[in-house]
N, C-alpha and C positions, 0 to 999 in steps of 0.2 A: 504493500500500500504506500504511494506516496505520503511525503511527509507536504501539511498544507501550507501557505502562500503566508508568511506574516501579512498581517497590514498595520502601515505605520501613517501616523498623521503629525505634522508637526505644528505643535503648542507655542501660541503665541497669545498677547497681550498688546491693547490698544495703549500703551502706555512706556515709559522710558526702561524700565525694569519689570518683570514681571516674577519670575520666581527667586531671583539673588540679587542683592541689594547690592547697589555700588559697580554694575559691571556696565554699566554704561560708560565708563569713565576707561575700558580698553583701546587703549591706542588703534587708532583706524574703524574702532566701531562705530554704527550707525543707527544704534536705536535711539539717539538727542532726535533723529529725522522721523521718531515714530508719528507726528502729524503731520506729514508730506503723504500726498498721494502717491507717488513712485517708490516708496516704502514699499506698501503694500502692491501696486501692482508688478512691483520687479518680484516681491516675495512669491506673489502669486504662479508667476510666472516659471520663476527658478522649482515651485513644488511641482508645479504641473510636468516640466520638463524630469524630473525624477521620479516620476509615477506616483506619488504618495496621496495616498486616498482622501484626506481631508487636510483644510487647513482649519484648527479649532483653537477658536478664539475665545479664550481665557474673559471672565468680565468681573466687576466686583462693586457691590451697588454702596458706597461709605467711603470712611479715609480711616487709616490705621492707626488710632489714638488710644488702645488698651496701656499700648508699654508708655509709663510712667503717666498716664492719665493725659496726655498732651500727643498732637499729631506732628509736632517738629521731628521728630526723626525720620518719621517715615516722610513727612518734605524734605528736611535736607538731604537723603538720601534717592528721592526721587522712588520711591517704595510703593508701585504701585499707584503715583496720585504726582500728577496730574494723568488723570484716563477718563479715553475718550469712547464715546457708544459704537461697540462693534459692529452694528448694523451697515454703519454710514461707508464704510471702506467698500463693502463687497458689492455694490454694481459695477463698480469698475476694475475690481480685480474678476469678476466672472466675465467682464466683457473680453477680457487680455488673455482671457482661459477657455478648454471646451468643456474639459474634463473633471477636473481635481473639484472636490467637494468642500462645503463651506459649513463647519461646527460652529455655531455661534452661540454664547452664553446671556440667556437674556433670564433676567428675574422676572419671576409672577408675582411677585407682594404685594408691589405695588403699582400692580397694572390691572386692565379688566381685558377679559376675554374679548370683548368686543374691539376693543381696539387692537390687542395683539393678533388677534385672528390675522386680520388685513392686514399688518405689518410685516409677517410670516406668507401669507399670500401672495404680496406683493415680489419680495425675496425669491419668493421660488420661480414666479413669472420671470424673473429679471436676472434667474439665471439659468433658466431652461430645466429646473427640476434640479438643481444640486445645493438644497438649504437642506438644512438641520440644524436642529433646537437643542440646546444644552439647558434642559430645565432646572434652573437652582430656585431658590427662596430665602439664600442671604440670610448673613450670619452677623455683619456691624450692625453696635447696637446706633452709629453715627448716621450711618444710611434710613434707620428707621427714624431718628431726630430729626434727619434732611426731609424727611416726608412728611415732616408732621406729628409723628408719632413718641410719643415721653417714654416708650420702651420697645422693642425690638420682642415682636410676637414670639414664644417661650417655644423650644426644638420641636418635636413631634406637632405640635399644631400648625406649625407652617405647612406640615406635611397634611393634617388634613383641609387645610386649604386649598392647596395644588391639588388635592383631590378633587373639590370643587370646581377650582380652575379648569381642569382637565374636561370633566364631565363639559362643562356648557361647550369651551374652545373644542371639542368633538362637535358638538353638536353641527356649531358652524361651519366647519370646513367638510365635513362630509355631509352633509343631509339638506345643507340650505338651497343649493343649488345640486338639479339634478345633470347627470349627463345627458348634452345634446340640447342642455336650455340655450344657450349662447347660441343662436341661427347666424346672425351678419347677414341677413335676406334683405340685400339693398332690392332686391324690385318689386319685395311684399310691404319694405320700409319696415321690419321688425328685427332688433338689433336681438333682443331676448325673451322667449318664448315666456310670458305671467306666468303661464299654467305648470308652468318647470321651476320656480322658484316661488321657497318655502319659509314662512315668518319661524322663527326661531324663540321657545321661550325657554325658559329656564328659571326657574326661584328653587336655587339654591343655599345654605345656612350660611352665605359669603358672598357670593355673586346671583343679581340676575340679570337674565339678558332677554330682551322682546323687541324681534326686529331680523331682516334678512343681512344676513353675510353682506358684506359689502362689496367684495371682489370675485371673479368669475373663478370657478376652480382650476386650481393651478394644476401642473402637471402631477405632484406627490400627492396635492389637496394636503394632507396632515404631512408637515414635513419628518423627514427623518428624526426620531427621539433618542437626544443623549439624555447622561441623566449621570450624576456625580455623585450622591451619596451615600456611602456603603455602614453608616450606621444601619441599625435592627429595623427603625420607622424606614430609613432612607431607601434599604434595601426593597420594605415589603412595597413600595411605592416604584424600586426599579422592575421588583419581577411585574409589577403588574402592567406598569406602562414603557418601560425602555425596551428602545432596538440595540444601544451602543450608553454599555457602560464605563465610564473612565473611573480608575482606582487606584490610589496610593497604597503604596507597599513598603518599606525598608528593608526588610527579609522577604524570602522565597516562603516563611512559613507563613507569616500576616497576608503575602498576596495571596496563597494559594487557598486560605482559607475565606480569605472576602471572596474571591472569584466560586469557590463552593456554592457558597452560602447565598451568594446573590443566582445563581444555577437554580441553589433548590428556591429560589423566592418567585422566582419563574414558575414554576411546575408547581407550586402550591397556588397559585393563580391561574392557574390552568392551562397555562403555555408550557414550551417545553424548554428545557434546561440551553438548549441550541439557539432557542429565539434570539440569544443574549450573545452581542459579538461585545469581548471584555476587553479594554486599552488599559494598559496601564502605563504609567508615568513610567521614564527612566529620564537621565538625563547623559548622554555622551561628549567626549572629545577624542574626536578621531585624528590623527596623523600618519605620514608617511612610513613611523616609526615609533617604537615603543616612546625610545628617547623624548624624540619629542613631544607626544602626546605629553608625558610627565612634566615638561618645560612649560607646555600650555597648562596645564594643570596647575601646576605654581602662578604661575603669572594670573590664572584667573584667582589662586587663591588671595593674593599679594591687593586686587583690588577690592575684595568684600566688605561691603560697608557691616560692621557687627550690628551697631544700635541699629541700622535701616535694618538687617535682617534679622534682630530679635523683635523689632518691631512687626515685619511680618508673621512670627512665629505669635508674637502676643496676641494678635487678630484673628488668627487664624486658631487659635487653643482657647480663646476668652481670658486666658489668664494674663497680669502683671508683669513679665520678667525680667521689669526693670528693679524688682525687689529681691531679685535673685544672683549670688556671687557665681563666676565663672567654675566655681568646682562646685555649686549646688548641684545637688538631684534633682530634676522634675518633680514635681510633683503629682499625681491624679486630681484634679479637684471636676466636679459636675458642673460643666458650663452653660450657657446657651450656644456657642460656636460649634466649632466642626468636632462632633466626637469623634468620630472617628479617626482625623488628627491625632488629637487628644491622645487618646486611646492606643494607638498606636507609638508613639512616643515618651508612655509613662506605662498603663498596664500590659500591654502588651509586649514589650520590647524585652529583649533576648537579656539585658543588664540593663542595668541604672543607665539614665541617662546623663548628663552633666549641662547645665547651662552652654558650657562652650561646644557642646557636640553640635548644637543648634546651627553655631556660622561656623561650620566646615564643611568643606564641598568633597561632603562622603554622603553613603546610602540614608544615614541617623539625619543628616540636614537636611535632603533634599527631600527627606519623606518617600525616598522612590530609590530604586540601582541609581549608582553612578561609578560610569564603565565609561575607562579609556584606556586607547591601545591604538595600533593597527586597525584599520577596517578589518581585515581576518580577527579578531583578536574580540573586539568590537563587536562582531555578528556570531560568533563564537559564543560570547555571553548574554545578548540577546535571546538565543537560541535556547540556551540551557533556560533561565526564565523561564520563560516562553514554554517549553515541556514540562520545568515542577510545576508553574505556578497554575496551568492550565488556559491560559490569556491566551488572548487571538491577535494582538499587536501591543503595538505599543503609541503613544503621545511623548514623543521626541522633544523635550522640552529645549529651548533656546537661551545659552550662554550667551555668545557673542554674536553680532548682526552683523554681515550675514553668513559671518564663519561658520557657525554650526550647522545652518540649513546645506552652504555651499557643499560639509565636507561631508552630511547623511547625500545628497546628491551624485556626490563624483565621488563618492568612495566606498560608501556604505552599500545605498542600491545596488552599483554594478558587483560587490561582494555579495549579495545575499542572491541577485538576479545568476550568479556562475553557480550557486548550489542549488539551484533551482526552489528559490525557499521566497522569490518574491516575483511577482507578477512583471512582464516585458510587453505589456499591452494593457492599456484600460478595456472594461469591458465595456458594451454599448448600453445607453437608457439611462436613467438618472440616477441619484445619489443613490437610491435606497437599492436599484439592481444593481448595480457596480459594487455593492456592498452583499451582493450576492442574492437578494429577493427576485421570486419569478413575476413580481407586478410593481409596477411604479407608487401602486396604493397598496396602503397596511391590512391586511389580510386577518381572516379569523384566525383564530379566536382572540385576538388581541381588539379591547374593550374598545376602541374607536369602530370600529366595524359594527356594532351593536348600533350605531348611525347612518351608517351607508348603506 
């Protein structure tokens, strides 16, 4: 039996840094230009050119003010903030592209279905069927301030609201318009057939909606479903609704067991353990040679900003750690942020952790592998991954711009592409079949479909 195809997407962020603080500051790098449009559509471009199935866009609805109660470090480090809506880039990196697919991370909290319906619509129109939704619901309690809001809705109820969410944002995109309403009969002068489009209501305990979809059905209609969070709530929320789960790992035993666990969270929702293609993070630097890769490795460690990324690490945990000495232990404490961060970086973890394990660009930092070497070397441990942990790719996360993307392109591919372990052609039809589905629309038994 063949051994099958990874697929890998590479992980990026509308913003100057996104997962290590302070690496914008690499000589000859170019994420200061992350608001320039040729950013993005050169990025676009160089992914497509390397076959990589998606480009997924990282997003994060707040600013990082946990560590020491103040968002100055995560400003002067440029720590995620100033960022910008990842929507706005991708009509014109689809338009420079035919193929490569577009992950986009948009929060429900504090949106209504009605309006992201047609935003999501619109996305997919305008790139010929290759959106997908990275459903989160945000974890700053700054971002619920910036809304409005005197506290950041408490973990597990976000999730039963994205329940809610879910339920109506189905309704709309599959059921409001039927197939074959959309005529264009200029000689009868009927752009769209009444009798084919359907008022939509909804009174949900969160949302209602009463009123037709706003936009004609796109080519996916419900785009492709990521979905992030591998807590116990987050999971049962991925078996039920994700196509493409992304998950941190620091060991082969934490990934292998979220990639289980969210298996069986499928199959208790009546899907099957296979619905679910798993990404997980890793972070690489590749070189011509061992040597070097170890030089880049220095060099990138040489520029990490600590406060900017214990700043990340505090927003990302809920906790303080700016009350914490460089040889402290982590501690467990019950947050409202990412448990499973959390969790993984205090109960979970093989040993104690230490405050300064946090800003080192090892596996304990990054929350994920991080693997460099050789492109041989590189796909080598990839590979192994990839067999413990049970995952179907990975989310190649970005160091340097646009060193990293450049050297998963001209190094990595044509390594994994000579073992026959990665695809030398895209397939044809949109995101969701290139990702291996036999319909451009989400299929039973998957709960959208109980609308179409």
């Amino acid at each position: 039996m063949m051994a099958k195809e990874l697929r890998i997407n590479t992980f990026q962020m509308c913003a100057p840094i996104h997962n290590w603080a302070g690496l914008w500051r690499l000589p000859g790098d170019r994420a200061v230009d992350y608001n320039k449009l040729d950013y993005w559509t050169d990025m676009a471009q160089t992914a497509e050119r390397g076959l990589l199935d998606a480009i997924f866009i990282a997003d994060v609805f707040g600013v990082y003010d946990v560590y020491g109660g103040s968002p100055d470090a995560a400003l002067r480090a440029g720590a995620q903030i100033p960022n910008m809506d990842p929507v706005v880039p991708v009509s014109a990196m689809a338009h420079v592209t035919r193929n490569i697919g577009f992950g986009i991370t948009a929060n429900l909290s504090f949106e209504h279905p009605f309006q992201m319906a047609r935003r999501f619509s619109t996305l997919d129109h305008m790139t010929g069927g290759r959106i997908g939704w990275n459903i989160v619901t945000g974890y700053l309690e700054s971002g619920a301030r910036g809304m409005g809001r005197s506290v950041q809705t408490e973990h597990d109820a976000r999730y039963d609201l994205a329940e809610d969410f879910m339920a109506a944002i189905y309704k709309l995109w599959e059921s409001s318009w039927e197939e074959g309403a959309v005529v264009r009969d200029a000689e009868a002068g009927i752009f769209t057939d009444p009798a084919r489009v359907h008022r939509i209501t909804h009174n949900g305990p969160h949302f209602q909606v009463d009123g037709i979809h706003l936009s004609e059905p796109s080519p996916q209609r419900t785009p492709v479903l990521f979905q992030a969070g591998t807590s116990e709530r987050g999971r049962q929320f991925a078996g039920r609704h994700a196509e493409c789960v992304f998950i941190n790992g620091p060991t082969q035993k934490i990934a292998a067991g979220a990639a289980g666990k969210l298996r069986d969270a499928a199959e208790a929702a009546g899907r099957s353990g296979n619905d679910l293609s798993l990404f997980l993070a890793a972070n690489v630097i590749i070189a011509p040679t061992s040597a070097q890769a170890r030089e880049l490795h220095a060099e990138y460690s040489r520029h990490l900003d600590a406060a900017g990324q214990l700043a990340l690490v505090s927003g990302w945990t809920g906790m303080d750690l700016s009350t914490l000495s460089p040889e402290d232990v982590v501690p467990f404490a019950r947050t409202n942020a990412i448990q499973s961060t959390l969790e993984n970086i205090t109960a979970k973890a093989p040993r104690p952790v230490l405050a300064k394990d946090l800003v080192a660009l090892t596996a304990t930092g990054a929350r994920a592998p991080f693997i460099y070497g050789t492109a041989s070397e590189v796909a080598d441990q990839l590979l192994e991954w990839a067999e413990a942990t049970g995952v179907d790719g990975f989310n190649l996360a970005r160091l340097s711009v646009p060193a990293t993307l450049n050297s998963i392109v001209d190094q990595l591919v044509p390594e994994l592409q000579a073992r026959k372990r990665f695809k030398t052609a895209y397939a044809d039809g949109t995101f969701r079949q290139k990702l291996g589905s036999p319909s451009a629309r989400l299929m039973a038994p998957h709960p959208a479909r109980l609308h179409g």
